[in-house]
C-alpha positions, 0 to 999 in steps of 0.5 A: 500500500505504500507505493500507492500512498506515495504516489497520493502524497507525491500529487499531493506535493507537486499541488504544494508547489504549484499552490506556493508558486502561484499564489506566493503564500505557504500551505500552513496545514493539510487536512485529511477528509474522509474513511481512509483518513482514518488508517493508522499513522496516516497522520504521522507519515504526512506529517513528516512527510511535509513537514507541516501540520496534519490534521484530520476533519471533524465534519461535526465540530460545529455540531452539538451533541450528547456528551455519551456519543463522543467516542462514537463520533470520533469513530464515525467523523473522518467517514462523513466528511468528504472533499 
């Protein structure tokens, strides 16, 4: 799998580039959306891999709900948020 996570994270820097060149401003972080955001160390490796904040989307942060859910909505949150 990591072949093909490399080749993402490879996009993913040329974007980066690309982005900084035109725009003559840093991408401060990156955000990852969606099921697979959820794979073990994915933070860490991106993380590292760019040298720059990695955080994963919580499409419910500005929802209010019952305290008790919390650790379910920690679970289900990266698989409802989508690019």
């Amino acid at each position: 799998m990591m072949p093909m996570l490399d080749a993402i994270l490879n996009e993913v820097g040329r974007f980066q580039d690309n982005y900084e060149k035109n725009h003559h401003g840093k991408v401060e972080r990156i955000m990852l959306a969606g099921g697979g955001s959820s794979l073990i160390g994915l933070e860490k490796y991106v993380g590292d891999e760019f040298k720059i904040p990695v955080l994963k989307a919580n499409p419910f942060s500005k929802v209010i709900y019952p305290p008790e859910t919390e650790p379910t909505i920690k679970d289900i949150g990266p698989s409802f948020s989508v690019a």
